[in-house]
C-alpha positions in Angstrom: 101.3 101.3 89.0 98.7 100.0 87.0 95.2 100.9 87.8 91.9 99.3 86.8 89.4 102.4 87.9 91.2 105.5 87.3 88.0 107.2 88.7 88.4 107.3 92.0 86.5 110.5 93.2 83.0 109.1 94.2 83.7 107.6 97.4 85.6 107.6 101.3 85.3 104.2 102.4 86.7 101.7 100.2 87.7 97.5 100.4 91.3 97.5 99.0 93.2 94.0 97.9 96.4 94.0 96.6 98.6 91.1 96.1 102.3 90.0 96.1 103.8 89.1 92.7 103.6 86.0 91.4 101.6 85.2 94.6 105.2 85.5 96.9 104.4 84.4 100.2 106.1 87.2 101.6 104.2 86.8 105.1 106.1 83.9 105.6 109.6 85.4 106.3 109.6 86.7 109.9 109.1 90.4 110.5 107.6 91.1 107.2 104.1 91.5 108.7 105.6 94.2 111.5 107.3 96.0 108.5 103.8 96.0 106.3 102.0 97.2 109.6 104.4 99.9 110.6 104.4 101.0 106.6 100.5 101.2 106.2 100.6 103.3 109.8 103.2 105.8 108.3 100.9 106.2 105.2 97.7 106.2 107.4 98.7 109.1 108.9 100.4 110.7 105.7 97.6 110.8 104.2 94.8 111.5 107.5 93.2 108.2 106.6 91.3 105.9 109.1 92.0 101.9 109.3 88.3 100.4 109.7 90.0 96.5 109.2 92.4 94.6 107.6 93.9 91.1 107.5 97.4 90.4 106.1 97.7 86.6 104.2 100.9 85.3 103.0 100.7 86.5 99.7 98.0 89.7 100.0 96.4 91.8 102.2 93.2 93.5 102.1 92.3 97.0 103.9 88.8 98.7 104.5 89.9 102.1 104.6 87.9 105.5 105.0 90.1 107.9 102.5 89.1 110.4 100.1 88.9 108.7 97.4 90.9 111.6 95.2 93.8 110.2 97.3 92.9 106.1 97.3 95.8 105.8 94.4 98.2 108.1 95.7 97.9 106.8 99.2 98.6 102.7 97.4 101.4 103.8 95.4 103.5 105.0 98.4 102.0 102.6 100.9 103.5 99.7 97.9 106.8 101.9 97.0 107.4 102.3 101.3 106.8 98.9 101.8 109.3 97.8 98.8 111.8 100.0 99.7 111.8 99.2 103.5 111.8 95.1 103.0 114.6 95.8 100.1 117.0 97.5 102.4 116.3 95.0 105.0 116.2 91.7 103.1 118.5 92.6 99.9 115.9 91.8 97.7 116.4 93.6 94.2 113.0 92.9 92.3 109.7 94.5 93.5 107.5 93.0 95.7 104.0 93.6 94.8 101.8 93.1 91.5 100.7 96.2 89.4 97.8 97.4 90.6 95.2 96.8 93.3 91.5 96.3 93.3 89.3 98.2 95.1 85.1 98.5 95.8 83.7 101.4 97.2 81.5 100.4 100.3 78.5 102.7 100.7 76.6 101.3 103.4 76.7 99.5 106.6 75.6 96.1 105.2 78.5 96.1 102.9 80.7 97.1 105.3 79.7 94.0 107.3 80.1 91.2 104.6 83.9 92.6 103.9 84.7 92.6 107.3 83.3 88.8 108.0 85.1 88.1 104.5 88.2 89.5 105.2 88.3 88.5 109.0 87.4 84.1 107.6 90.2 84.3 105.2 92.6 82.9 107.3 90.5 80.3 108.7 89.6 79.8 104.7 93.2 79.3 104.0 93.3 76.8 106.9 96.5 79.5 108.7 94.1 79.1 112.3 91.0 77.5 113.1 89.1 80.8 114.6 89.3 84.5 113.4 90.4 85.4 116.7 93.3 83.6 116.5 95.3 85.0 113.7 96.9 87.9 114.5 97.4 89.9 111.4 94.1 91.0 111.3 91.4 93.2 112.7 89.1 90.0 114.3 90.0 90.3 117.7 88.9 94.4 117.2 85.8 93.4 116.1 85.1 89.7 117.8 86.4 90.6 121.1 87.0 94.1 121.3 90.8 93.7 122.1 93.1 96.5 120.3 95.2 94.3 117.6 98.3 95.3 116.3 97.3 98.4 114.4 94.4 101.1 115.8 91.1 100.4 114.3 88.3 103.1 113.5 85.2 102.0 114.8 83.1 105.2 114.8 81.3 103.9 111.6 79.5 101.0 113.5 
């Protein structure tokens, strides 16, 4: 996997993007969001890393996720091999899934934090998918806007 800041040692809390190649709207076939959240959980707890948000789009994803950052690339590359191999088997696809690398920005304080969260929780409103955060539910929002547990657990201690 391609990376773009082999230097990853300087950080635990990180915005992740990566994306779908060619901009495949993978999200669109049904159960691909249940297999991406079920593979992120199995890596979560692989590599003891903590969830702070996330929203899945069509054709990328992006994570806040507190991991040392020693184990950021190891903890993608399996997260985007697991994912490939799981929606291979079940969809007999042969090609991979995801473009080379990812792009990441280390947050290092809470007013960050903040502005990736409302950035990641608008994009599907942005993308005109829903009219209100809340209401798509491949993301963290309803964690954060309504303190309802979403689909995957959500590590809040940092707030």
């Amino acid at each position: 996997m391609g990376l773009r800041f082999p230097a990853q040692e300087y950080g635990d809390c990180f915005f992740v993007t990566t994306t779908f190649k060619k901009w495949w709207r993978l999200g669109d076939l049904p159960g691909f969001y249940t297999q991406l959240a079920e593979s992120l959980q199995f890596c979560l707890n692989k590599y003891s890393g903590r969830l702070a948000g996330y929203v899945f789009m069509p054709s990328h994803l992006h994570l806040v996720l507190f991991i040392a950052g020693n184990h950021l690339a190891d903890f993608m590359r399996d997260f985007k091999k697991y994912v490939s191999q799981k929606v291979a088997v079940d969809r007999g696809m042969t090609a991979g899934i995801w473009m080379p690398r990812y792009d990441r920005v280390v947050i290092r304080s809470e007013k960050v934090m903040r502005t990736k969260l409302e950035y990641m929780h608008q994009n599907p409103v942005r993308a005109g998918l829903v009219a209100t955060a809340v209401e798509w539910q491949w993301s963290s929002a309803r964690d954060y806007l309504r303190d309802e547990p979403g689909l995957l657990p959500i590590w809040k201690p940092w707030a």
